[in-house]
C-alpha positions in Angstrom: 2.4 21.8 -24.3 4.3 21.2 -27.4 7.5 21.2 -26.8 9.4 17.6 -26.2 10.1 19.6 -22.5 6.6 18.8 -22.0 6.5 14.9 -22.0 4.2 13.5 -20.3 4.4 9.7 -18.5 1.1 7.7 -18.1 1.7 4.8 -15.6 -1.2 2.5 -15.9 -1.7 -1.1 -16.1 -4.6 -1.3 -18.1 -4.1 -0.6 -21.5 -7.8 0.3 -22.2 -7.3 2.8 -19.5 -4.2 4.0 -21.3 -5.9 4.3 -24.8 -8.9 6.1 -23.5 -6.2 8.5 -21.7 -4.6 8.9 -24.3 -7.8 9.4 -26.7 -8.8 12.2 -24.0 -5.4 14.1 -24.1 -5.2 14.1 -28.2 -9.3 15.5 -28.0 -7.9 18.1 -25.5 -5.5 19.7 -28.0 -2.6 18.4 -25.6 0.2 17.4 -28.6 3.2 16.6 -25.8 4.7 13.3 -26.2 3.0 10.7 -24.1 5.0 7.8 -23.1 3.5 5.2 -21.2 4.7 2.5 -18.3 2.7 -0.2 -16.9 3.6 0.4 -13.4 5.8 2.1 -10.4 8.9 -0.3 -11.9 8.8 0.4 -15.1 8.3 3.9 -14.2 11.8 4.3 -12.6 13.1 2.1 -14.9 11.7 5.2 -17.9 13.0 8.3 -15.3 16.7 6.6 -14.5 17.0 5.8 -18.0 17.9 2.4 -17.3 17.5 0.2 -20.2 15.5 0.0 -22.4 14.9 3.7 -21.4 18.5 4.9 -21.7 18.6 7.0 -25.0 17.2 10.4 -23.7 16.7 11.6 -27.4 13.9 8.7 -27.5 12.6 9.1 -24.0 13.0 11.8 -22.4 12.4 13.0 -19.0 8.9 13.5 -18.4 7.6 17.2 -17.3 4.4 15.3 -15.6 3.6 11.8 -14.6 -0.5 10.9 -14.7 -0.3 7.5 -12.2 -2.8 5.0 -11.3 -2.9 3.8 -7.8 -3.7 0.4 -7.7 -0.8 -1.7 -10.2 1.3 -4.8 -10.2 4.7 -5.4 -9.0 4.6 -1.5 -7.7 1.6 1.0 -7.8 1.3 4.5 -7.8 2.1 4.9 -3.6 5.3 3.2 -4.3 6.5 5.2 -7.1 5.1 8.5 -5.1 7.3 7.3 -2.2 10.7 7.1 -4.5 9.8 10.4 -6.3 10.1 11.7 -3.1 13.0 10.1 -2.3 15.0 11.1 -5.2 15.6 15.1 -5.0 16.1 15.4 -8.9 12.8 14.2 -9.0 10.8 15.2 -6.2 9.4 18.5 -7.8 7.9 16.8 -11.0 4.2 17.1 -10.9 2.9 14.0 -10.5 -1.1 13.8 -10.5 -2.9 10.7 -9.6 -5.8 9.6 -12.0 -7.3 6.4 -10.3 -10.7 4.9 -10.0 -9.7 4.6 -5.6 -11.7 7.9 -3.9 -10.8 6.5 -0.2 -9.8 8.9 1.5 -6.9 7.2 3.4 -5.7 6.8 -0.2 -6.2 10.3 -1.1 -4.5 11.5 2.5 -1.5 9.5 1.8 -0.9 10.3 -2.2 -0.6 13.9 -1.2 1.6 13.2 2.0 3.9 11.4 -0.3 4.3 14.2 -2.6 1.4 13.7 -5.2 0.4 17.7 -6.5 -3.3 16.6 -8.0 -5.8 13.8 -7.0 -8.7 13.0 -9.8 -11.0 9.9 -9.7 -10.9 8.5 -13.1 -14.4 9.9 -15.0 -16.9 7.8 -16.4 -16.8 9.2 -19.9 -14.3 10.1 -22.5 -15.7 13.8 -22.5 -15.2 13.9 -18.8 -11.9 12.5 -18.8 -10.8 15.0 -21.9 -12.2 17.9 -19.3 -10.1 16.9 -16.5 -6.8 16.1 -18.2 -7.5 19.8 -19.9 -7.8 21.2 -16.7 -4.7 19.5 -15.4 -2.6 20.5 -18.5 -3.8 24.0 -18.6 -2.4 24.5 -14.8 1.3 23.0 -15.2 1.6 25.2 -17.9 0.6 27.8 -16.6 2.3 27.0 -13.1 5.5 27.9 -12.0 7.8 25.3 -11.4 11.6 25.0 -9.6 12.7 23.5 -12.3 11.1 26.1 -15.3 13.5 28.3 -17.4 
């Protein structure tokens, strides 16, 4: 995952959460781009490319999105309900990575389109094993949208 094609969009509130993310994926080898929005709005603010999002150069389209669940002004049910809503969007693997293991939440992220469900680990080594795990299979998986 080294290509800009392979940018990946955290959206997560909490910006320890974010760092700690972001720690795990850079311990992991994963070099794609990471770009990061504090919720389901500011999410489809980043994927229209409404401003301040509008230069594609600077941010470009996201070829994963790691959301949490529970966030302000929209969470991560929300922004799973628009992805599917939105047919140029509605293949991009979007994996849940929340601390929420009910399972009414899990039933409903993967009803609403949602292609992975992790519970956010305890430790940084954990975390780096799961977000390994996750970017070994999209690049590895076939996709609608692959070249």
């Amino acid at each position: 995952m080294t290509s800009p094609r392979h940018t990946i969009l955290i959206v997560e509130d909490e910006a320890h959460d974010v760092e700690l993310i972001q720690l795990a994926l850079e311990r992991a080898g994963i070099e794609a781009p990471v770009f990061v929005a504090s919720n389901g709005e500011d999410a489809i603010a980043y994927l229209s490319g409404t401003p301040p999002y509008a230069d594609r150069d600077h941010y470009p389209l996201p070829s994963m999105i790691l959301t949490d669940l529970k966030m302000p002004q929209m969470g991560g049910l929300e922004l799973l309900r628009w992805l599917r809503d939105h047919p140029s969007f509605r293949s991009l693997p979007t994996v849940v990575l929340t601390s929420s293991s009910a399972p009414s939440d899990v039933a409903l992220a993967f009803e609403l389109g949602a292609r992975g469900y992790m519970v956010k680990p305890v430790s940084l080594a954990e975390l780096e094993k799961t977000l390994r795990t996750v970017a070994s299979y999209w690049k590895l998986s076939l996709r609608p949208d692959a070249e």
